[in-house]
N, C-alpha and C positions, 0 to 999 in steps of 0.2 A: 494204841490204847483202847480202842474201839472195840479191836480183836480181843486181848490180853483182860478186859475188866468190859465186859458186857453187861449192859445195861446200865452205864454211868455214864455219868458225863461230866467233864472235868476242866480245867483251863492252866495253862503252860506259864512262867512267870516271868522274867529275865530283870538280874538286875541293871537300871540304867548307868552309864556312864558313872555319873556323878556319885550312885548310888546311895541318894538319897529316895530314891521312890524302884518300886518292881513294874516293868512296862508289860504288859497282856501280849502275849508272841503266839499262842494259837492257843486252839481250842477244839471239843470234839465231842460227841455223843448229844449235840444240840445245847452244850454251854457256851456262855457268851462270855469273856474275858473283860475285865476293865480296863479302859486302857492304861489307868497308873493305879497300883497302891501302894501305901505305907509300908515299912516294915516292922512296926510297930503295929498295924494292924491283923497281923496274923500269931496266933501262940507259939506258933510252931518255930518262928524266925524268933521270934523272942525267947525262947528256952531252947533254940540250938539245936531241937532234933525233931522226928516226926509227929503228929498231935491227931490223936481221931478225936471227934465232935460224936457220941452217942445221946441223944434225946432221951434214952428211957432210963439213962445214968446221971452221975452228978461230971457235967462238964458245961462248958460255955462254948459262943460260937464264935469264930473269929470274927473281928470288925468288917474283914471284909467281905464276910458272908453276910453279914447283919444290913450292908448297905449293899449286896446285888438284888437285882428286880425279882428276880426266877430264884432264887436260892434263901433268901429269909426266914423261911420255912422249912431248910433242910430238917431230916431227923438222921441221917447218917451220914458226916462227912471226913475226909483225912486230910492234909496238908503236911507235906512231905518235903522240908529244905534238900535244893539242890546243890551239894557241897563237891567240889572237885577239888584237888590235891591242899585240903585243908581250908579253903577258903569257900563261902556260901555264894553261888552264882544265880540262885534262883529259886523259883516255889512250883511246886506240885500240887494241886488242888481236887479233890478227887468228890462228887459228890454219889451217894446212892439215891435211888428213888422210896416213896415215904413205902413201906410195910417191906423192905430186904431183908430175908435174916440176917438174927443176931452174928451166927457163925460163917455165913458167906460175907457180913463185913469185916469181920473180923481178920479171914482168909485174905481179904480182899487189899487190907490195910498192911498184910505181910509181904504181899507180892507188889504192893505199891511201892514198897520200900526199895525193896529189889531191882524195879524200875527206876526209878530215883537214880540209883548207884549208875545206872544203866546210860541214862541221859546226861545226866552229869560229865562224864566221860566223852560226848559227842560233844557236848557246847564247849567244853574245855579244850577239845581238837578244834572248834571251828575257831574259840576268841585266840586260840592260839598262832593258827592260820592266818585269820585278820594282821592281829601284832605284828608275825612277821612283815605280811604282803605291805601293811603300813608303813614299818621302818625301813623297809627295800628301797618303798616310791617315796615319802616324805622326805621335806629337811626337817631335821629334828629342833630348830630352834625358832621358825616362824610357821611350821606345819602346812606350808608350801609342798607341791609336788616338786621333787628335786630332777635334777638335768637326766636322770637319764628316762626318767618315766616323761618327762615332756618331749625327748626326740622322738620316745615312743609314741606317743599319743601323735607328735607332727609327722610321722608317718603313714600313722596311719591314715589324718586327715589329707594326706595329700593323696595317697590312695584312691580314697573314695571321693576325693574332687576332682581329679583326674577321669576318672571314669564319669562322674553324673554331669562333668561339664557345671563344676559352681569355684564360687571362687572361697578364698580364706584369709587371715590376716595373721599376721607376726608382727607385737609389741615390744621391744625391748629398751629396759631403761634401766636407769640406776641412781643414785640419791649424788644429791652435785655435792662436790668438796667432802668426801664422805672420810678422806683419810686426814684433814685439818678436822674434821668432826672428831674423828678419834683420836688424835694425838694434844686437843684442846680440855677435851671432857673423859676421857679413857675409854677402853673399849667395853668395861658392865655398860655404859651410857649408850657406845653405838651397837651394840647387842638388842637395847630398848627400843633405839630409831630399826632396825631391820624389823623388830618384832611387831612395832607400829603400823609398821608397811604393809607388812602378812596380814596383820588383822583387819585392814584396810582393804587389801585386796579380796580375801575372805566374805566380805561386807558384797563388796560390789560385784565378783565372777562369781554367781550361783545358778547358771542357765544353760551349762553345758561348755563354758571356757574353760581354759587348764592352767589357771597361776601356777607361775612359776621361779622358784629362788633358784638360777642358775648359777650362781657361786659368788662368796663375799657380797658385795652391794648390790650384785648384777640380778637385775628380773627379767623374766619375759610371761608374756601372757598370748596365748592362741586363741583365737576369737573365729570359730566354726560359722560359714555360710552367713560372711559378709564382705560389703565392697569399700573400696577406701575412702567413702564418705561418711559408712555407719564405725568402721573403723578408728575415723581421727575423731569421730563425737566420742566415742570410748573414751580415746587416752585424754579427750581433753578434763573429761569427768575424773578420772584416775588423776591426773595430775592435779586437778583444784583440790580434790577430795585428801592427796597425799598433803599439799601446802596448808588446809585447813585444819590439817590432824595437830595437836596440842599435846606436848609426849611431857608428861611429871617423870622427873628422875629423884628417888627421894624426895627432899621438902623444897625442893626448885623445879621448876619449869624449863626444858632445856630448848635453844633455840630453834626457830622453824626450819625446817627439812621441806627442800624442794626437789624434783626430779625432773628429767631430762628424758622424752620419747621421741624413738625411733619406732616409724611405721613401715610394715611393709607387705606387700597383699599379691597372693598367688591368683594368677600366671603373670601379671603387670612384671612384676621386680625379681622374676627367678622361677624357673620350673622343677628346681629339687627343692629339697627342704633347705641343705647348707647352703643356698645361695640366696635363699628368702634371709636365713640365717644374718647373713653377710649385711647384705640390704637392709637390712634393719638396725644393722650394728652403724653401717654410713650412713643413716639418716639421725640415729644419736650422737653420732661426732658431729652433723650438720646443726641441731639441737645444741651443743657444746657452746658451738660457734657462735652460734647466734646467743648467746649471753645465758643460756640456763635456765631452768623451771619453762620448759616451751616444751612444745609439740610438733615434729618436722616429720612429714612423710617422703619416701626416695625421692630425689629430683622435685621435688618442690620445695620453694620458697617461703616465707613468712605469707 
């Protein structure tokens, strides 16, 4: 943009998730982005197509001009909705400096447009890229990384702990009595306990671990560059934090969900991944055994 509309300077807009507010994605020619605005605060998102700002005409300035530090003062500016395949994904913000001709903004406001179409067309390839590479790795019903992106990722960590000489750990659990859960309250109910869990999980692995919904009740969790004493502090956390959680199903409260961890920690309990695997899965049948809602690492006891 720097190239293509010299001597401006502008800022990039994207809409959030939620898409209740437009997040500041870049920026360029010495403008600064905000990091959220409304979309009610721009004319342009609000009448659905591009909007120039002229000072020496009868127009107004968007809100969100009116509230930047450097730009309150504009006399020439445009805002250009980012629209791809029918849907508005973002804002184009374009300003000139104060004395630009009237007909180089003008020019300048047509070729913005053009740009627009332009951008549009890239972010729409890349949220589309995302979407997929999302619903490849996710499970779709707790927004868990799903089994096959977690052997991925456990291979690769064994890789690189193989090599730097560090160790790693494998979680595996699953909700006790999870099919007397379903077959007492139905399965919308035990859909709510799995989604509970994710959200759960979600909370407490945000440091470089990889939850994970290996299928039906079954989880695991990869916990990078630790040893099986930071390890069993994890799942003991995991496990109060899952009996703590309080699941409303409709206008009742369904009963408490407890779970059952197997610990198991690379190179102690297996030097591949499948046999960390394994290990893990025996120290949840050990957890079984010993009466449920516990925490068992390989070969140890209570």
């Amino acid at each position: 943009m720097t190239s293509m509309l010299p001597e401006t300077q502008g800022e990039l807009y994207i809409y959030s998730n939620s898409r209740d507010v437009l997040d500041g994605a870049c920026a360029w020619g010495g403008g600064q982005a905000h990091d959220h605005i409304a979309p009610d605060s721009c004319w342009a998102l609000r009448r659905g197509r591009g909007y120039r700002f002229d000072a020496r005409g009868i127009s107004f300035r968007c809100g969100h001009v009116n509230d930047h530090p450097t730009t309150a003062d504009v006399e020439d500016a445009m805002c250009i909705p980012i629209v791809a395949h029918g849907d508005t994904v973002g804002l184009l913000h374009v300003t000139y400096p104060p004395g630009t001709d009237a007909q180089v903004a003008k020019d300048g406001y047509d070729f913005a447009l053009q740009c627009g179409e332009h951008i549009s067309l890239a972010i729409a390839n890349v949220k589309l890229r995302d979407e997929l590479h999302d619903q490849s790795t996710r499970d779709p019903l707790t927004r868990l990384y799903n089994r096959r992106y977690f052997l991925e990722a456990m291979r690769a960590e064994h890789a690189t702990a193989a090599r730097k000489d560090q160790r790693f750990a494998v979680l595996s659990f699953d909700a006790d009595k999870f099919k007397a859960f379903n077959d007492n309250h139905g399965h919308d109910a035990g859909d709510m306990v799995l989604r509970a869990i994710g959200d759960r999980m979600h909370e407490l692995f945000q440091h470089g671990e990889t939850p994970c919904r290996f299928g039906g009740e079954e989880f695991s969790v990869l916990l990078p560059c630790v040893d099986a004493d930071i390890a069993m502090g994890v799942a003991e956390v995991l496990r109060a934090g899952i009996e703590d959680t309080r699941i409303r199903y409709g206008a009742e409260e369904l009963p408490r969900v407890t779970i059952s961890i197997g610990v198991a920690v690379y190179p102690d309990h297996g030097n591949l991944p499948q046999d960390l695997l394994n290990a893990a899965d025996r120290a949840l049948y050990d957890a079984k055994a010993a009466g449920r809602n516990c925490v068992r690492l390989v070969g140890r006891g209570a």
